[in-house]
LOFI-993105 format. One record per residue (C-alpha): x, y, z; residue in one letter. Coordinates in steps of 0.2 Angstrom, whole numbers, plus 5000, padded with zeros to 4 digits. Example, Ala and Ser with C-alpha at 12.3 -4.5 7.8 and 13.67 -1.06 7.14 Angstrom:
2
506249785039A
506849955036S
! end
This chain:
253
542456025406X
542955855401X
544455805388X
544755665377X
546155585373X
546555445360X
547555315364X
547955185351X
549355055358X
550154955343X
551554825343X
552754965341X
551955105340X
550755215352X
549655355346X
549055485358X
547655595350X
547355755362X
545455815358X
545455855339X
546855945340X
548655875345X
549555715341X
550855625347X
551855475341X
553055355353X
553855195348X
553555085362X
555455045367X
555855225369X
554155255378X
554655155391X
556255195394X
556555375392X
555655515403X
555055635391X
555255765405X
555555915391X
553755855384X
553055825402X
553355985406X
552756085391X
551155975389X
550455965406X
548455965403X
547356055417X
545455995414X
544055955426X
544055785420X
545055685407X
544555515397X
545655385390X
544855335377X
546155175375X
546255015362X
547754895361X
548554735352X
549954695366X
549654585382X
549054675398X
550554685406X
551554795394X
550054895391X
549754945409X
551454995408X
551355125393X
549455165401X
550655225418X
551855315408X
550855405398X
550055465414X
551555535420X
551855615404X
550355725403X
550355745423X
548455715422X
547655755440X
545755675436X
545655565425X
544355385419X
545155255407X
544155175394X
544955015386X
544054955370X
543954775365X
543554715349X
541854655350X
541154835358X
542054935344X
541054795330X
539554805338X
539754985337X
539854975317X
538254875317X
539154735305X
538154595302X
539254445307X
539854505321X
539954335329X
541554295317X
542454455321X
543054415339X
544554365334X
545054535326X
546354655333X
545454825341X
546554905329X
545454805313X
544054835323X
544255035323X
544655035304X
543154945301X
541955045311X
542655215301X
542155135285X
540455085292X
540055235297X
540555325283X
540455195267X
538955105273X
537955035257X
539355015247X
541054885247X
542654965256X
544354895259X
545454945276X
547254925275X
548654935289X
550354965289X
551054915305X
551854775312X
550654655298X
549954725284X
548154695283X
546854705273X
545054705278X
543654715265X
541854765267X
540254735257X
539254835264X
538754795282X
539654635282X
541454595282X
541754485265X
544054445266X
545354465277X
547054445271X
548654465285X
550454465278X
552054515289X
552554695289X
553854825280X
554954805296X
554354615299X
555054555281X
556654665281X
557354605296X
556654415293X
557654415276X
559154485285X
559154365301X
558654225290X
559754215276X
561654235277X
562154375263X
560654475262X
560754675270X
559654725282X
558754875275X
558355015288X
556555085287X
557555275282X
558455205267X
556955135256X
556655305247X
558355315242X
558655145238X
557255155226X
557655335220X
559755295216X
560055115220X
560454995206X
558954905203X
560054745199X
560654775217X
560154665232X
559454785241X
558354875227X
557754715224X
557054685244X
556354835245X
555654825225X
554854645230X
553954685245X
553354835240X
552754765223X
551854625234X
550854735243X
550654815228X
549954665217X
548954595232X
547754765233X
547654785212X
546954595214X
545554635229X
545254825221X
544854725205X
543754605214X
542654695226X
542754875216X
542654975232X
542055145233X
543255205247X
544855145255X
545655205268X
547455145275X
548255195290X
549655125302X
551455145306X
552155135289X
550655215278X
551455355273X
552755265264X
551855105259X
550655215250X
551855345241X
552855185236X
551555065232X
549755135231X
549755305223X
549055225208X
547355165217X
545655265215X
544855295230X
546155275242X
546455405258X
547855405267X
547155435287X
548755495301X
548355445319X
546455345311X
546255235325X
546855375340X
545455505331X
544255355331X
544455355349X
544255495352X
542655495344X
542255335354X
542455425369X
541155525367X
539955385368X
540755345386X
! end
């Protein structure tokens, strides 16, 4: 019998997808230097056969590394990698430029071929929350706007490194910070700001292209969307989409 597995390697993040069952988060740092032997030990996975079903954004080098250590995580005996590139994942969806669409990260790519698969005739917008924010929009089969801004953790800590009085919010605090901080304090009005950027950007795009679904997903989704999104029709909030994508992609392997 043959397992699946998801693997969806961000810039900071990785997302393990075990069948449809079981998933896993890892920042990338701590993957690499920990041993996760507890985990190793308790999730050792006996099949037949097992696929990695793989996608990443980072250089080849680092990848192989998280690749091996992952490996030795699950103490997986036989096992096929699958790595994913952008334009197999695009001609998947069946989009009609796919000849512009190259230059997409496989993480845009695996968005994009969920909402071709499940919003087909009708305009859809993808949104990520990781290390960028993006927004990719769909009419239909073709892909109509991109849009790419830096990230929640990106602009925190560039506004902090950059400027020499302003706090560098940690990730943890923005729910409190909006919840009890003094909106006339620096670091409600960070946190405020970008939020309400994001915010303004997908009012203006939902206005424009009217979609019938969108989906977000990435590192920070959870938060972007209970903070800046709520308000939008249509709009799902996916954990582990691109991992779950893969999995499905393997299936095809």
């Amino acid at each position: 019998m043959r397992l699946i597995i998801g693997i969806d390697i961000g810039n900071s993040q990785t997302k393990v997808k075990i069948g449809n069952q079981t998933s896993y988060t890892f920042r990338n740092h701590d993957l690499l230097i920990n041993d996760f032997s507890q985990l190793a030990s308790s999730q050792s996975i006996k099949h037949d056969m097992v696929l990695l079903s793989i996608s990443s954004v980072i250089n080849n080098n680092l990848c192989e590394q998280i690749i091996y250590k992952i490996l030795k995580i699950f103490k997986f005996s036989k096992y096929k990698l699958k790595i994913w590139d952008t334009q197999e994942i695009i001609s998947l969806a069946n989009l009609t430029n796919t000849e512009d669409l190259a230059r997409l990260g496989s993480d845009r790519a695996l968005k994009l071929y969920y909402l071709s698969k499940t919003c087909s005739q009708h305009n859809a917008i993808s949104i990520g929350c990781g290390t960028a924010y993006t927004i990719d929009i769909l009419e239909g089969k073709k892909l109509a706007e991109c849009l790419i801004i830096p990230g929640l953790s990106m602009q925190l800590h560039s506004l902090a490194e950059k400027t020499a009085k302003l706090p560098l919010i940690e990730i943890d605090k923005i729910k409190q910070i909006l919840a009890q901080g003094s909106r006339l304090s620096n670091p409600y009005a960070i946190v405020h700001g970008i939020l309400a950027s994001y915010r303004e950007i997908f009012n203006s795009l939902h206005g424009k292209y009217c979609p019938q679904q969108t989906v977000c997903s990435g590192g920070y989704a959870d938060l972007v969307f209970d903070q800046a999104l709520t308000s939008a029709k249509n709009i799902n909030l996916v954990a582990n989409l691109e991992a779950s994508i893969l999995v499905e992609l393997g299936e095809k392997v």
